[in-house]
C-alpha positions as CSV (number, residue, x, y, z in Angstrom):
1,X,-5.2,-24.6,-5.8
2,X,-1.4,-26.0,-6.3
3,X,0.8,-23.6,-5.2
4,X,2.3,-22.0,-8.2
5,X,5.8,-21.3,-8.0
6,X,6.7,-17.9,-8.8
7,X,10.0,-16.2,-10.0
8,X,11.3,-12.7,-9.0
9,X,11.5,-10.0,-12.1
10,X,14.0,-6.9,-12.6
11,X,12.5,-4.0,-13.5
12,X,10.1,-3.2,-10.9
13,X,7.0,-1.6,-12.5
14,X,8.5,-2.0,-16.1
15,X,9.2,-5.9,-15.6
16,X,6.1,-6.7,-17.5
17,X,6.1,-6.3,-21.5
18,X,5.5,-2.7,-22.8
19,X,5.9,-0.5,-19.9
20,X,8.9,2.7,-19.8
21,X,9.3,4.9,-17.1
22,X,10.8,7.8,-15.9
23,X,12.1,10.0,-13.1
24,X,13.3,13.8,-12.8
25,X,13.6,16.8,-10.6
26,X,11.7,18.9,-12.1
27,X,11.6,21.9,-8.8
28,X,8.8,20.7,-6.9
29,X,11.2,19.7,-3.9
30,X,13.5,22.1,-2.2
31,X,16.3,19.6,-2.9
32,X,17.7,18.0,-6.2
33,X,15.6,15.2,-5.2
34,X,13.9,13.2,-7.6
35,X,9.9,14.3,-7.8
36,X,8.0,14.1,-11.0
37,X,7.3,10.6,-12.0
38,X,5.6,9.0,-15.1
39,X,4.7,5.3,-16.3
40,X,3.6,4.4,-19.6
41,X,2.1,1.8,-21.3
42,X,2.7,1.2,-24.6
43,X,-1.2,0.9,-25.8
44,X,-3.6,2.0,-23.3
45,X,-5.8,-1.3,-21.5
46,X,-8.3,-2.0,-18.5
47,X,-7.0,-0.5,-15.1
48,X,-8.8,-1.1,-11.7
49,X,-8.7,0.8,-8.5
50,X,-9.0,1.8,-5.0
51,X,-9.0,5.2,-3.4
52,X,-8.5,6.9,0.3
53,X,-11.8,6.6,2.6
54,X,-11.4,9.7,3.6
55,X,-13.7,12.3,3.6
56,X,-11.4,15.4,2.2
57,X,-10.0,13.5,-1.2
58,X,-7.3,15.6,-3.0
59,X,-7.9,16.8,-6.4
60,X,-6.2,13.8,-8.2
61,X,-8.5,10.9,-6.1
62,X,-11.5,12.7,-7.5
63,X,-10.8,13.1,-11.1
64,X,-8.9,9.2,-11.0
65,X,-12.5,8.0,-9.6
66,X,-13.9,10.2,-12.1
67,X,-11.5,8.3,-15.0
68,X,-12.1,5.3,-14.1
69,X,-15.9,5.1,-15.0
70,X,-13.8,4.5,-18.6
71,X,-12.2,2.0,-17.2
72,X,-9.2,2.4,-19.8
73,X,-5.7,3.8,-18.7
74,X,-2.5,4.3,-20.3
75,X,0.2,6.3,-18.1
76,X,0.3,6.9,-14.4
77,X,1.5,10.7,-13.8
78,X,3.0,11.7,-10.3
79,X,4.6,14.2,-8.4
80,X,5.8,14.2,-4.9
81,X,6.6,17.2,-2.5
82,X,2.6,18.7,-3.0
83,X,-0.4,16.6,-2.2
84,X,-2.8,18.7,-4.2
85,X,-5.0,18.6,-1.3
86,X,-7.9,20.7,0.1
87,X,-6.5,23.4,-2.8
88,X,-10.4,24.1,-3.8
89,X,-11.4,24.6,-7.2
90,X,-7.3,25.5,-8.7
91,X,-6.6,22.0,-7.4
92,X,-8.9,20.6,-9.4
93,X,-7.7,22.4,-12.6
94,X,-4.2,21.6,-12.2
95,X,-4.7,17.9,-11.6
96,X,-6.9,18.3,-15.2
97,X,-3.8,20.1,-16.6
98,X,-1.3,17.3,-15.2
99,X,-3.2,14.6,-17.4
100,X,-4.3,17.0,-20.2
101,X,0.1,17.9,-20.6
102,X,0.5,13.9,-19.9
103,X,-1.8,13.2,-22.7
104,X,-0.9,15.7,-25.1
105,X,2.8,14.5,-25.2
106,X,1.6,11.1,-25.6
107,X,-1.1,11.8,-28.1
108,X,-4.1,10.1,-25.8
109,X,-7.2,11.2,-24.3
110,X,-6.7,13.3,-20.9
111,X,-9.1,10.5,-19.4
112,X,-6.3,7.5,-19.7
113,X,-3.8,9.5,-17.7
114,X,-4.0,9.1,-14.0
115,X,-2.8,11.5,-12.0
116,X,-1.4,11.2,-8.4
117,X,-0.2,13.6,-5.5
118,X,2.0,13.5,-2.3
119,X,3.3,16.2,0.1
120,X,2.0,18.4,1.9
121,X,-1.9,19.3,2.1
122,X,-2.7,22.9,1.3
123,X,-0.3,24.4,-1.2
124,X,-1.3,24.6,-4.8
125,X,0.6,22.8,-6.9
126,X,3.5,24.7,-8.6
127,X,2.6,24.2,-12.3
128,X,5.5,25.6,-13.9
129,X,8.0,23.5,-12.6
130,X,5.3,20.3,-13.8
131,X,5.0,22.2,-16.9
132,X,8.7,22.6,-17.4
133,X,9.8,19.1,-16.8
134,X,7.4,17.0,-18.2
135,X,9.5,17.3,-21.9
136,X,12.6,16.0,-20.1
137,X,10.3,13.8,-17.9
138,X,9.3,12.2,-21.5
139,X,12.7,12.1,-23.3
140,X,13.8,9.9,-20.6
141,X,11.2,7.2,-20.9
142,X,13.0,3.7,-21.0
143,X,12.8,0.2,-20.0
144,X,15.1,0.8,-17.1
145,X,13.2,3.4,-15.8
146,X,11.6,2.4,-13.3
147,X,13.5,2.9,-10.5
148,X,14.0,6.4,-10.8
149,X,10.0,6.7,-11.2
150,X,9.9,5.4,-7.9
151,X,12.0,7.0,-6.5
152,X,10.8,9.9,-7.8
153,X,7.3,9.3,-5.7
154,X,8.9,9.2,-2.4
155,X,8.7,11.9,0.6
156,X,9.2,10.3,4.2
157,X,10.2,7.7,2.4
158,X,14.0,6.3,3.5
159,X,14.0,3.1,0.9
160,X,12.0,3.1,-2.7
161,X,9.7,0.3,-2.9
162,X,9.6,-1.4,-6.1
163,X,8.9,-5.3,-6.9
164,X,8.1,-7.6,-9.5
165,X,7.1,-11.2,-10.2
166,X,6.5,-13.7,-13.4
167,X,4.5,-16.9,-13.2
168,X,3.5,-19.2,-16.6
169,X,-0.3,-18.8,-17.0
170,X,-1.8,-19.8,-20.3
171,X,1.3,-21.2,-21.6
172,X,2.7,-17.6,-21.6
173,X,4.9,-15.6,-18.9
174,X,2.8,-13.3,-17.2
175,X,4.9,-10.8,-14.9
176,X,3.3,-8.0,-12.3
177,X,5.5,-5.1,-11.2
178,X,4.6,-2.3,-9.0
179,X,6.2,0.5,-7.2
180,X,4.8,1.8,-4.1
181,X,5.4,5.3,-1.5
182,X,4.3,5.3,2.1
183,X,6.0,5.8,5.4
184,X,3.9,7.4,7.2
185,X,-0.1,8.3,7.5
186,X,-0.2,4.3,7.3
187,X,-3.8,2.3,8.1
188,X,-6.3,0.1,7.0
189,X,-8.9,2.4,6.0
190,X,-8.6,1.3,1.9
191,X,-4.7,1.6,0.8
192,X,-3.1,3.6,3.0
193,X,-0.2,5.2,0.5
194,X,0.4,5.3,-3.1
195,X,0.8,2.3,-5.2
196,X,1.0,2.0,-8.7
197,X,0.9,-1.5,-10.3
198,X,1.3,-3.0,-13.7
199,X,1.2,-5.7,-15.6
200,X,1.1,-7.8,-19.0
201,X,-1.9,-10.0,-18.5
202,X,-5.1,-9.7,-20.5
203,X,-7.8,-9.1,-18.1
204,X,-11.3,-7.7,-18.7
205,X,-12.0,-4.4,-16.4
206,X,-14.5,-6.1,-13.8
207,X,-12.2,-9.0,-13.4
208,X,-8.9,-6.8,-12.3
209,X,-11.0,-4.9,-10.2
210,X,-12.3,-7.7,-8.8
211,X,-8.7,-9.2,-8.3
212,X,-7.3,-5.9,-7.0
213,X,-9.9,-5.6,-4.3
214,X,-9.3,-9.1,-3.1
215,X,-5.4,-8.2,-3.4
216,X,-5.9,-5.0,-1.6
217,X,-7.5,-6.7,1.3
218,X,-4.9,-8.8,2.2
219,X,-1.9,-6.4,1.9
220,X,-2.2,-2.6,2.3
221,X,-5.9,-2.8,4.4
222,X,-3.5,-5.4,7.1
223,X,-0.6,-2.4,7.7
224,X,-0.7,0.5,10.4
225,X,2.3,2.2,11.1
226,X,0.2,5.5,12.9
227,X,-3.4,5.0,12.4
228,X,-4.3,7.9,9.8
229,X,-5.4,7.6,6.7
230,X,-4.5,10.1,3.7
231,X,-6.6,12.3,1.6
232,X,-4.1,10.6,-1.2
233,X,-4.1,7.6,-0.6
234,X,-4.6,5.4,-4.3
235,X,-4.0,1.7,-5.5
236,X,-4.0,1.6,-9.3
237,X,-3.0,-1.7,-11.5
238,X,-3.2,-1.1,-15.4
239,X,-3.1,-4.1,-17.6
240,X,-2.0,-4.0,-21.1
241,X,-2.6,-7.6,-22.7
242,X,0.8,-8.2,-24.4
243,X,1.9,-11.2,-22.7
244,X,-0.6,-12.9,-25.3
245,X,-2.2,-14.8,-22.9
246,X,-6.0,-15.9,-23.2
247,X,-8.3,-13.0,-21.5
248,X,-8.7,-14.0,-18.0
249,X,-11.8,-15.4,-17.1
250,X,-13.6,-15.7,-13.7
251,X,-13.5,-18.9,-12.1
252,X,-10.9,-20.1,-14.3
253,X,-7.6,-21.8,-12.6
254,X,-5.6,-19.0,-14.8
255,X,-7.2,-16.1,-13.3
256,X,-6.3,-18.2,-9.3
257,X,-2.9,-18.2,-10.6
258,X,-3.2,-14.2,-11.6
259,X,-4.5,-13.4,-8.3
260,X,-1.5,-15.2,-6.5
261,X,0.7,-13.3,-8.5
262,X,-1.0,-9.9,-7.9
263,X,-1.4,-11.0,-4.2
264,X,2.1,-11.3,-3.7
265,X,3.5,-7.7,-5.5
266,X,1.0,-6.0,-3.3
267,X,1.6,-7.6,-0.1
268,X,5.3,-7.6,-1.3
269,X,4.9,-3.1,-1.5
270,X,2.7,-3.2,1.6
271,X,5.5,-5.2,3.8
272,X,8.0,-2.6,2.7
273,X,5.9,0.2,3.4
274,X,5.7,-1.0,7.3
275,X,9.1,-2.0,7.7
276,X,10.3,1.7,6.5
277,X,7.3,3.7,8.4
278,X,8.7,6.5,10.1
279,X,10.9,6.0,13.1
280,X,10.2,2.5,12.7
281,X,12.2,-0.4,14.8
282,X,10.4,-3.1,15.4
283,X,7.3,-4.8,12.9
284,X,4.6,-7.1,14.1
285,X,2.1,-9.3,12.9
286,X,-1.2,-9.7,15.4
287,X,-3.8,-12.4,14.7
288,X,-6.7,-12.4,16.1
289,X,-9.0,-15.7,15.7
290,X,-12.1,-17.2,17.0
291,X,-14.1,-14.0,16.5
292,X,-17.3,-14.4,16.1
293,X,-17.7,-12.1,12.5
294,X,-15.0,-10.9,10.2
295,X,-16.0,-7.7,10.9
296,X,-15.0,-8.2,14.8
297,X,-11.7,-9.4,14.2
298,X,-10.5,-6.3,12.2
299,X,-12.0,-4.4,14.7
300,X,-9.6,-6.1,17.5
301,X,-6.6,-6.2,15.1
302,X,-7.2,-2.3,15.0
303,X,-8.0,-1.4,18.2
304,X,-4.7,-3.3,19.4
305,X,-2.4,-2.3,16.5
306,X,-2.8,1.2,16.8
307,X,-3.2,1.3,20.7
308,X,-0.2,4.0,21.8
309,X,0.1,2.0,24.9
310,X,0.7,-1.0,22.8
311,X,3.1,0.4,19.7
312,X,5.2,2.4,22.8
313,X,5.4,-0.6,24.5
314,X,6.9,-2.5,21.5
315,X,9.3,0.3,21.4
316,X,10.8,-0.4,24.6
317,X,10.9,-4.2,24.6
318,X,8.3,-4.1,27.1
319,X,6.6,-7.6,27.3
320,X,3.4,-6.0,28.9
321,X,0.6,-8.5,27.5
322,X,-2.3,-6.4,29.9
323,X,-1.8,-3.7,27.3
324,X,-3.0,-6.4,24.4
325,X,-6.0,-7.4,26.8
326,X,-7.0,-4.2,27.7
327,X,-7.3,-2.8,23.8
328,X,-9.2,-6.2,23.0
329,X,-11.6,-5.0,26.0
330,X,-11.9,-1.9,24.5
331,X,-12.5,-2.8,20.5
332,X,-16.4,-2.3,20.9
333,X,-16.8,-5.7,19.9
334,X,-18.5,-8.9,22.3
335,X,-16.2,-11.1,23.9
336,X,-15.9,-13.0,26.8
337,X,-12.8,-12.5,28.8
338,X,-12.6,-16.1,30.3
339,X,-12.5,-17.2,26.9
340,X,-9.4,-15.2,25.7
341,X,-5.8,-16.7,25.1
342,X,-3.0,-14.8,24.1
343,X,0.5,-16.1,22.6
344,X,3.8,-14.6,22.1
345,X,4.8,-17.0,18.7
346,X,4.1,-20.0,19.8
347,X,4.8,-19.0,23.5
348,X,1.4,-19.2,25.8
349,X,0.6,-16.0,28.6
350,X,-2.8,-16.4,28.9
351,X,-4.9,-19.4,28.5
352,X,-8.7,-19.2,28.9
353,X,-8.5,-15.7,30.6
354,X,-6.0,-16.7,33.1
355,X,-1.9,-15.6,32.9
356,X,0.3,-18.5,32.7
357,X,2.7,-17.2,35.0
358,X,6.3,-16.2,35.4
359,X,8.2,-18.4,33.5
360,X,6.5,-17.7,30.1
361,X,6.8,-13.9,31.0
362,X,10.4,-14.7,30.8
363,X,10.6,-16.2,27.4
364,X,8.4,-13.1,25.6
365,X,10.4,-10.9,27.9
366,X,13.5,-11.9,25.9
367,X,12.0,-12.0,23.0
368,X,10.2,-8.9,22.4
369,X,13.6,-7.6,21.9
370,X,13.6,-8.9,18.3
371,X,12.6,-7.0,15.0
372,X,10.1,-9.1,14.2
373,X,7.8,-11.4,16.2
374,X,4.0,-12.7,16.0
375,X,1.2,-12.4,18.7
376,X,-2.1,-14.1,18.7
377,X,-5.4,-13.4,19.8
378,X,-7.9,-15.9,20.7
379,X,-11.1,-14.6,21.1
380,X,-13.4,-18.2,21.8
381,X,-16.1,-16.7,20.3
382,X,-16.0,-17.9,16.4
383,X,-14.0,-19.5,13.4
384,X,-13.5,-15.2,12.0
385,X,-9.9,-14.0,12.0
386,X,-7.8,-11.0,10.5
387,X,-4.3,-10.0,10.2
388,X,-2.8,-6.9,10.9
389,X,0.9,-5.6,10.9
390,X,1.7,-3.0,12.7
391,X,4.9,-1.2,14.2
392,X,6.2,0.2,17.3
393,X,6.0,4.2,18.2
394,X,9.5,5.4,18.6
395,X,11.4,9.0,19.2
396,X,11.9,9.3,15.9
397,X,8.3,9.4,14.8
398,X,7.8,12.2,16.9
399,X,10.9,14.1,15.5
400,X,9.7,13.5,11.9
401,X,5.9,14.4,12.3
402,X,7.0,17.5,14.4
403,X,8.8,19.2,11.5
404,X,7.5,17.4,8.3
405,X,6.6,21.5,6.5
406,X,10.4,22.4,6.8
């Protein structure tokens, strides 16, 4: 396909027709920090999405996978500061109450309103405060409002993640916004954080779920910031239709332009999410080719981006490339080590299972000390390859995690 060129929208999740959004305090957070969040369509239309691989799924993963057997959706209803996790059977109620007050006030079925969670795991969710601020949360629906909705979604968080972009598809402007929270708790296991997309396309169901998937693959399942996955962890992308464009077919050059677009917000909200994971100071990229399967080069890019030896060693500008060898060794997958190459960029240290020697140590020795660099891994096994991004382990992690409850 011709690269389409695409153009940057204001708004965030409400750049695409017929979206408001809002963001309060409502009391959930010990601080006068935003924390009760809501997005709304203005008619309700097909939403797709993807939930935590988890085994223990909060209360509002279950009853989303539950709503979206109806495949319709028209508001996204969040609060930060509480996951609404492992809270039994009262969990389960009050994420049914959340959309049941959401769809009252909105005067739509409780089944269109998809609910989401972030905080801590454990502590029922404080009900009066939702209860209480979902009128003002409503009054203050507008056009401009989402920032504060995404800001309102935020815990670890240090920078809201919001982005939106427009490309011409059927002779009309089609826009996709999307606001996303994450910082830490950050791997490939599905879509490791929350992330809440939009847009004014018209789409059948299947299709955006189809698209979403293919989205999702190549954006939040290619970040680790610490190797765990949530029990929160959701990707949801409602469509309304009021762009007026023809419905989006399979196979059609419209819907390859669609997907570019929706590829682009969601690797757009998954780059932010690395670069602001907790503690963070340096981001980057591994690719691993000539694997043999698919399958064995996300194993590698795994095994290697969440390696502590690794991520601590990005830390300190450390330029040790046996740490890289040594987690490919380890991956569980079949290699052969005289076949491996490794760069640093496009700088060479190993070629055919054999260092290169001092004077490329000195190049990646200097520059390991940037923000942001690429290393390769050449299996000789195959034409497979993945992508991961992943981040170095610093103090600061440690400080965070240590005293997250407080």
């Amino acid at each position: 396909m011709t690269r389409i060129p695409l153009k940057m929208a204001r708004g965030g999740i409400t750049a695409p027709t017929g979206f408001v959004a809002a963001g309060i305090h409502c009391g959930i957070k010990k601080a006068k920090a935003l924390d009760l969040s809501l997005v709304v369509s203005e008619c309700a239309g097909p939403i797709a999405g993807l939930f935590t691989t988890n085994r223990v799924q909060a209360a509002p993963v279950l009853l989303n996978r539950a709503f979206l057997k109806q495949g319709a959706g028209r508001a996204f209803f969040i609060n930060s500061g509480n996951a609404n996790a492992f809270t039994g059977p009262q969990g389960m109620a009050d994420a049914r109450e959340m959309a049941l007050l959401a769809a009252q006030a909105l005067q739509e079925p409780s089944e269109t309103i998809f609910v989401g969670s972030t905080g801590v795991i454990s502590n029922p969710l404080p009900m009066n405060a939702i209860r209480q601020g979902l009128p003002t949360l409503v009054k203050k629906l507008r056009k401009a409002g989402g920032h504060d909705a995404a800001q309102a979604i935020m815990t670890t968080d240090l920078k809201v993640k919001e982005i939106a972009y427009s490309a011409k598809i059927g002779g009309q402007t089609i826009t996709v916004g999307g606001m996303a929270k994450g910082s830490g708790m950050i791997h490939p296991d599905m879509a490791t954080m929350l992330a809440y997309i939009t847009t004014d396309a018209a789409i059948e169901q299947p299709t955006l779920q189809q698209a979403l998937a293919a989205a999702t693959a190549a954006s939040f399942n290619c970040i680790s910031v610490d190797g765990d996955t949530s029990t929160n962890d959701t990707v949801l992308c409602l469509a309304n239709g009021t762009a007026g464009n023809p419905v989006l077919c399979r196979g059609s050059h419209d819907l390859a332009v669609f997907q570019h677009l929706l590829n682009t917000v969601c690797l757009d909200l998954a780059m932010k999410i690395v670069w602001d994971g907790e503690g963070v100071t340096r981001v980057v990229r591994f690719d691993v080719t000539g694997a043999a399967t698919d399958s064995d080069a996300r194993q590698v890019a795994k095994t290697i981006g969440t390696s502590l030896l690794v991520k601590t060693a990005l830390f300190g500008a450390d330029a040790n490339w046996g740490r890289i060898i040594a987690a490919t060794g380890r991956a569980g997958v079949a290699i052969d080590p005289d076949k491996l190459s490794l760069s640093f960029n496009d700088i060479p240290v190993v070629k055919a299972g054999q260092g290169v020697g001092p004077t490329a140590q000195k190049k990646i020795d200097r520059l390991v000390k940037q923000a942001h660099f690429t290393v390769a891994v050449d299996l000789g096994q195959g034409k497979a390859s993945a992508r991961l991004w992943t981040t170095d382990l610093s103090y600061d992690y440690v400080r965070i995690n240590a005293s997250y409850r407080s």
